[in-house]
GUZA-951058 format. One record per residue: residue number from 1; residue in three letters; y negated, x, z of N, C-alpha, C in turn. Coordinates in Angstrom, 3 decimals, decimal comma. Atoms other than C-alpha are relative to their C-alpha. Layout:
N
+-----+-----+----------+----------+----------+----------+----------+----------+----------+----------+----------+
!   n ! res !  n.north !   n.east !     n.up ! ca.north !  ca.east !    ca.up !  c.north !   c.east !     c.up !
+-----+-----+----------+----------+----------+----------+----------+----------+----------+----------+----------+
! NUM ! ALA !        Y !        X !        Z !        Y !        X !        Z !        Y !        X !        Z !
...
+-----+-----+----------+----------+----------+----------+----------+----------+----------+----------+----------+
//
This chain:
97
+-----+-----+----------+----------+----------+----------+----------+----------+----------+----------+----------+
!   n ! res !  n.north !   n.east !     n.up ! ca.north !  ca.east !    ca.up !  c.north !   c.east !     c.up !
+-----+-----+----------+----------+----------+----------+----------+----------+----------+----------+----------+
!   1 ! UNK !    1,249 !    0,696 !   -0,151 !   29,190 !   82,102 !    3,109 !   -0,233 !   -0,951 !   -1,173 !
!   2 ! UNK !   -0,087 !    0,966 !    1,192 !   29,254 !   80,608 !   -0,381 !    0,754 !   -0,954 !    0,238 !
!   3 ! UNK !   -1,295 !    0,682 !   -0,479 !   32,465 !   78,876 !    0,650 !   -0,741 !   -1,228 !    0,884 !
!   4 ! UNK !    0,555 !    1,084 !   -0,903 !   30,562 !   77,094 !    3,152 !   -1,645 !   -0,717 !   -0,062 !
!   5 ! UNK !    1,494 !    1,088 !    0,833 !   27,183 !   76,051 !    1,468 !    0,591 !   -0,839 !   -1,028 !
!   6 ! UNK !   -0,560 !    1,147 !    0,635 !   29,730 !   74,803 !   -1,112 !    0,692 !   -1,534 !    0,928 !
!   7 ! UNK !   -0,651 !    1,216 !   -0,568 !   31,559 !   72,776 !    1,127 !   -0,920 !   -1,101 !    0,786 !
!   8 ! UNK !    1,226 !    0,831 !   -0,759 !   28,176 !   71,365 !    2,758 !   -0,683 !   -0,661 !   -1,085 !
!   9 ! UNK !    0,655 !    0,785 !    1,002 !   26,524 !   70,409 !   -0,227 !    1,095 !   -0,626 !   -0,540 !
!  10 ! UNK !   -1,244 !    1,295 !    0,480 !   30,121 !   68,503 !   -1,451 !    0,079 !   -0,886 !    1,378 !
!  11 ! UNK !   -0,130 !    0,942 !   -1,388 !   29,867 !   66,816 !    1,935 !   -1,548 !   -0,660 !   -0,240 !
!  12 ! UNK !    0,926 !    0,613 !   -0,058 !   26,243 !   66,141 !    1,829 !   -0,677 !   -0,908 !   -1,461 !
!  13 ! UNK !    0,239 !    0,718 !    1,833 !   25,807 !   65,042 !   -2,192 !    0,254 !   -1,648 !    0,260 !
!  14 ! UNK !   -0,134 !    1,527 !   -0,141 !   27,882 !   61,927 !   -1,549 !   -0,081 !   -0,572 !    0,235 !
!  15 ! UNK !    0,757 !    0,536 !   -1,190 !   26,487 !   61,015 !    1,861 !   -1,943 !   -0,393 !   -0,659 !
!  16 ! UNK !    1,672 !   -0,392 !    0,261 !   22,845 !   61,512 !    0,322 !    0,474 !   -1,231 !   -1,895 !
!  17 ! UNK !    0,054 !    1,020 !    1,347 !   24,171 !   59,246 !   -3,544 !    0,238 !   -1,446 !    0,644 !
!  18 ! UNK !   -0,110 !    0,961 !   -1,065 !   25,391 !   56,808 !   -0,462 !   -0,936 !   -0,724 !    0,061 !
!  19 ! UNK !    1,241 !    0,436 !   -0,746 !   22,096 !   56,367 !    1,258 !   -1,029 !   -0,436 !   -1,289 !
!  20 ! UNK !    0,439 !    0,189 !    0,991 !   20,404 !   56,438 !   -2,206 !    0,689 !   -1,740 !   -0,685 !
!  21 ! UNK !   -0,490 !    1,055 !    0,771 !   22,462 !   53,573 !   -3,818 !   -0,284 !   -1,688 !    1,129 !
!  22 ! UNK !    0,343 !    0,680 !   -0,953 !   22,230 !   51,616 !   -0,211 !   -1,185 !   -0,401 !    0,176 !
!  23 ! UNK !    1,277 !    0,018 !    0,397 !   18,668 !   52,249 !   -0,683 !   -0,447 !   -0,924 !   -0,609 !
!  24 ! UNK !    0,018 !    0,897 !    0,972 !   18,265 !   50,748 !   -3,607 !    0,541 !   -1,684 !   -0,496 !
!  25 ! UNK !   -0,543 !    1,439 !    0,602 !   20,465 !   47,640 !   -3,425 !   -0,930 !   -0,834 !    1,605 !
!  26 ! UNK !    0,909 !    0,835 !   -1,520 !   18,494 !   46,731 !    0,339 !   -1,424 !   -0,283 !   -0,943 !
!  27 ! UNK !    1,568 !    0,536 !    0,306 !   15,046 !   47,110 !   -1,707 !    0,399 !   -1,433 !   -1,303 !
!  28 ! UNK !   -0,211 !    0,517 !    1,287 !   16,519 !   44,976 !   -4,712 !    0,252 !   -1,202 !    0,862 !
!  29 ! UNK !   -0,112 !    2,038 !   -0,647 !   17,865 !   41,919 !   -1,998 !   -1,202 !   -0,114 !    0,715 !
!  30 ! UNK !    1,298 !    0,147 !   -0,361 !   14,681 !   42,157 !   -0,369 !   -0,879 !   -0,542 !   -0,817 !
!  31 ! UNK !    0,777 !    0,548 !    1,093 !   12,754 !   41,520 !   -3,503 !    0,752 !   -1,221 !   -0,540 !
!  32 ! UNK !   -0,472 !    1,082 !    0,369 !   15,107 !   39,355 !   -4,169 !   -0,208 !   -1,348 !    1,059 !
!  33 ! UNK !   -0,017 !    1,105 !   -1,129 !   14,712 !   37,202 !   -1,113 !   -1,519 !   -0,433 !   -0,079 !
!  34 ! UNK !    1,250 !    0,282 !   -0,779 !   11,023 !   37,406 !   -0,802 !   -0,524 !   -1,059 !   -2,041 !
!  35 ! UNK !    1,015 !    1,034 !    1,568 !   10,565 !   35,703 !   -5,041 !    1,101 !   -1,326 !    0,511 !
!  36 ! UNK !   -1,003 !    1,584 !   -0,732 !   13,546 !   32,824 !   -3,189 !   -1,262 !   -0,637 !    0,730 !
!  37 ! UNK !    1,136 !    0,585 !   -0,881 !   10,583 !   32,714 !   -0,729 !   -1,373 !   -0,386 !   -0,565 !
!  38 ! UNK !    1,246 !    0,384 !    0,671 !    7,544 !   32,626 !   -2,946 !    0,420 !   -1,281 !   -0,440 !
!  39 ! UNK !   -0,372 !    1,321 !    0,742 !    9,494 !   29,680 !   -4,881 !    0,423 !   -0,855 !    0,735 !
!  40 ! UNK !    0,006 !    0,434 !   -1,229 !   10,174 !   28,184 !   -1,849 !   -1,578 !   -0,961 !    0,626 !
!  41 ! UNK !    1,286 !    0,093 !   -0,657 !    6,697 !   28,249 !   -0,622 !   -0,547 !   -1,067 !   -1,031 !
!  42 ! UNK !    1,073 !    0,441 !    1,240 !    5,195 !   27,346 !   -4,204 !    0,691 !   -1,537 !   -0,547 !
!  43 ! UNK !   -0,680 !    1,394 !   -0,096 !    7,680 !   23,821 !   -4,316 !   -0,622 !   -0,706 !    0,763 !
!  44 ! UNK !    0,352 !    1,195 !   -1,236 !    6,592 !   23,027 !   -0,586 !   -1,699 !   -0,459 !   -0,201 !
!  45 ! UNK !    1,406 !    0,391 !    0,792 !    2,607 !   23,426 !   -2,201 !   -0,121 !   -1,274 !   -0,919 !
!  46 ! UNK !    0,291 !    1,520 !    0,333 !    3,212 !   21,112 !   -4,606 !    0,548 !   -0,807 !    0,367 !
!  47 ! UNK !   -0,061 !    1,185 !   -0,769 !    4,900 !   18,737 !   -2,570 !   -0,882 !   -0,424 !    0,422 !
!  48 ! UNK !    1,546 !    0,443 !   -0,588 !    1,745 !   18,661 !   -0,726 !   -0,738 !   -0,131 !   -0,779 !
!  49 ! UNK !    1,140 !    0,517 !    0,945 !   -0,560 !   18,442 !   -3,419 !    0,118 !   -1,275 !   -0,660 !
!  50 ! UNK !   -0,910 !    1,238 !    0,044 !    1,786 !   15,389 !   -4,611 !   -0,261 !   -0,496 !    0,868 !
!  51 ! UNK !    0,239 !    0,616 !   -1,335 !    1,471 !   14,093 !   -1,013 !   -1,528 !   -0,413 !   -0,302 !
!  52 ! UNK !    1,783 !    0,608 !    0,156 !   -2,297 !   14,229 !   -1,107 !   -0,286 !   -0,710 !   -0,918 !
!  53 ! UNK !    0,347 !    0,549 !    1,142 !   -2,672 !   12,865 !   -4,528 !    0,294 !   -1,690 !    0,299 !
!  54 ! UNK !    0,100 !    0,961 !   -0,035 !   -1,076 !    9,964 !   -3,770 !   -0,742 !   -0,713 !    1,969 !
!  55 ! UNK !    1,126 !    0,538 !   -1,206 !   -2,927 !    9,574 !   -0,285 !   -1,212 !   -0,076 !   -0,037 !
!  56 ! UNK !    1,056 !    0,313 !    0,806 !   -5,758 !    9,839 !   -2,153 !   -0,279 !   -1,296 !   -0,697 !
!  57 ! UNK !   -0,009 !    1,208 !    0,826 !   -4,936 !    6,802 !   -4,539 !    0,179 !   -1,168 !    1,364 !
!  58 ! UNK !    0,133 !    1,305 !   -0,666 !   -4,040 !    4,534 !   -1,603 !   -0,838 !    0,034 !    0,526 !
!  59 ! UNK !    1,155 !    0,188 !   -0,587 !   -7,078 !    5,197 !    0,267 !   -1,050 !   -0,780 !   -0,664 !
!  60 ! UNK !    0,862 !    0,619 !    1,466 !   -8,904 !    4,239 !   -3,084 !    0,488 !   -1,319 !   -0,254 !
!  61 ! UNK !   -0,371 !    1,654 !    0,306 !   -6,944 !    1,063 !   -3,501 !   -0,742 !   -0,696 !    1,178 !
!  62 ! UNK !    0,605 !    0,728 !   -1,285 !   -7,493 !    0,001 !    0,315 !   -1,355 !    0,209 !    0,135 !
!  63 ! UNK !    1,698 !    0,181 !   -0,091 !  -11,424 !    0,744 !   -0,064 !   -0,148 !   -0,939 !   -0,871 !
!  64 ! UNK !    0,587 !    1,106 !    1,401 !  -11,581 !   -1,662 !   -3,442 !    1,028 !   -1,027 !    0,574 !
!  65 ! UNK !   -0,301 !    1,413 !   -0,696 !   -9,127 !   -3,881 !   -1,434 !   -0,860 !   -0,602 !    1,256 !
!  66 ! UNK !    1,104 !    0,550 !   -0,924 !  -11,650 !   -4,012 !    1,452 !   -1,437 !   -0,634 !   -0,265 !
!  67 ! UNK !    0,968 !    0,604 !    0,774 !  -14,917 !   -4,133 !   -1,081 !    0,353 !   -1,577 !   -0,238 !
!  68 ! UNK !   -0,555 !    1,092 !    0,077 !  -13,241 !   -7,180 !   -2,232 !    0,019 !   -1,389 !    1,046 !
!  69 ! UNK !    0,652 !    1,273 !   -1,314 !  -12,749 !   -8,857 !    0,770 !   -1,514 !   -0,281 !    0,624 !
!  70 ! UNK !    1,482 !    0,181 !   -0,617 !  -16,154 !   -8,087 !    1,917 !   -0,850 !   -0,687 !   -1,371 !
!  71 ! UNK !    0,547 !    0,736 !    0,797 !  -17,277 !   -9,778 !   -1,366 !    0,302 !   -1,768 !    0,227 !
!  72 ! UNK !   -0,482 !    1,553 !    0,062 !  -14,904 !  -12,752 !   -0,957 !   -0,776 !   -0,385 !    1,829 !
!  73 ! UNK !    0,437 !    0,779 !   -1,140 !  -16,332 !  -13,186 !    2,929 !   -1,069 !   -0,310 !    0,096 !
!  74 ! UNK !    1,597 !    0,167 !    0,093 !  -19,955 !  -13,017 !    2,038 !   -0,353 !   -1,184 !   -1,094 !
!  75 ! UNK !   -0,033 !    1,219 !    1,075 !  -19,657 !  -15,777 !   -0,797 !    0,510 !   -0,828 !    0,783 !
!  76 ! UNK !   -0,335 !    0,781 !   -0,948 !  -17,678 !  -17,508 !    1,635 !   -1,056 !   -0,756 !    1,318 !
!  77 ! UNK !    0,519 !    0,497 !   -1,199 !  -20,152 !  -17,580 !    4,170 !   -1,365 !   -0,457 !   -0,551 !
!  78 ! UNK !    1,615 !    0,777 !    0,393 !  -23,351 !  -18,269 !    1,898 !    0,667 !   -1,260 !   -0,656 !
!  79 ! UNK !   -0,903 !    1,350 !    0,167 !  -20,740 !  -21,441 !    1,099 !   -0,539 !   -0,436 !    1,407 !
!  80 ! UNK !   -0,098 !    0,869 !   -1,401 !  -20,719 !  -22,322 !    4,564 !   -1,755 !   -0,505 !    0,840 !
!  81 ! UNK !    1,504 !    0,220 !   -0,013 !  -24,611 !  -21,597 !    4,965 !   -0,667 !   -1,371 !   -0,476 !
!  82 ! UNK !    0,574 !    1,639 !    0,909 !  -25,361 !  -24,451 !    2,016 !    0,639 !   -1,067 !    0,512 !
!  83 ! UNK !   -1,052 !    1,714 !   -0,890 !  -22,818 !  -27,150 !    3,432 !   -0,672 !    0,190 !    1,054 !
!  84 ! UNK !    0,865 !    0,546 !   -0,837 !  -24,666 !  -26,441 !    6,131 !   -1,573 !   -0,375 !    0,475 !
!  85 ! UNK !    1,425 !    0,203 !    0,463 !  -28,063 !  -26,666 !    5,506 !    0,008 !   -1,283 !   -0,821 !
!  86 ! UNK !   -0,340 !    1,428 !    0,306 !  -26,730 !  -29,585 !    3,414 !    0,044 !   -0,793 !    0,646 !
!  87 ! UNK !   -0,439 !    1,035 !   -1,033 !  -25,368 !  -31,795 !    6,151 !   -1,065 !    0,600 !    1,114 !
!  88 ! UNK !    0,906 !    0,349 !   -0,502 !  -28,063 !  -30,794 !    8,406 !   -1,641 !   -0,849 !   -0,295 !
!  89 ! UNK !    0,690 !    0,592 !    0,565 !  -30,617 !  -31,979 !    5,505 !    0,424 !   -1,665 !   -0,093 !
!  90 ! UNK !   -0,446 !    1,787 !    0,503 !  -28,715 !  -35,234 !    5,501 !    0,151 !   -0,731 !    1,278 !
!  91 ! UNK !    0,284 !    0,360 !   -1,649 !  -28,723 !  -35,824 !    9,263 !   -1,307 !   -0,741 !    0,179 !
!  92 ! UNK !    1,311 !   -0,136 !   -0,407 !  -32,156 !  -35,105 !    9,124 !   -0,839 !   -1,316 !   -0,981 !
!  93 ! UNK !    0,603 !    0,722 !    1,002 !  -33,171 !  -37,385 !    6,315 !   -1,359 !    0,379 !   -0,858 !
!  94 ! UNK !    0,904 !   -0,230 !    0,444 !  -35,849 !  -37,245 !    4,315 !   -1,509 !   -0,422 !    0,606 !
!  95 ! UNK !    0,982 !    0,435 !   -1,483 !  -39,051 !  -37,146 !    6,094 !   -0,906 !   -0,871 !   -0,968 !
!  96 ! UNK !    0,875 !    1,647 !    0,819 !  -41,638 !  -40,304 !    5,422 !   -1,007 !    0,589 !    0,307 !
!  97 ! UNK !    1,415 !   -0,680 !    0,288 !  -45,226 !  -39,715 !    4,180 !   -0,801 !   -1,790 !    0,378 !
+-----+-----+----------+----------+----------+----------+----------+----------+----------+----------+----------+
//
């Protein structure tokens, strides 16, 4: 009977330091995969925050490039107002008293 609890526990020890060591190297690539994946993740973040930043700045240019124009068309057009109010004053002549 000894004979054969020895020979079960020399059968089961190495099967059981096996599963143990197997154990251990599955939780270790696991952790290892999932900080590949955090650094992964935390690159494709700031890509995007990069992305936005500068979709941010061109939005900001093209609003102060539109201000702009809407400055240059409104000076433009109180131009076109006086030339015309001009040349209709000169049509019109000066009125006689």
């Amino acid at each position: 009977m000894a004979d054969k609890r020895r020979r079960l526990i020399g059968w089961l020890i190495p099967k059981l330091l096996i599963f143990a060591v197997g154990a251990a190297v599955g939780y270790y690539a696991r952790d290892y995969a999932d900080h590949g994946e955090l650094d992964r993740v935390h690159a494709a973040y700031e890509q995007a925050v990069a992305e936005l930043d500068q979709l941010k700045q061109s939005g900001q240019d093209a609003l102060e490039r539109g201000r702009r124009a809407g400055e240059s068309l409104r000076s433009g057009a109180e131009a076109a107002v006086d030339s015309t109010k001009a040349a209709v004053d000169e049509i019109k002549g000066e009125p006689k008293r």
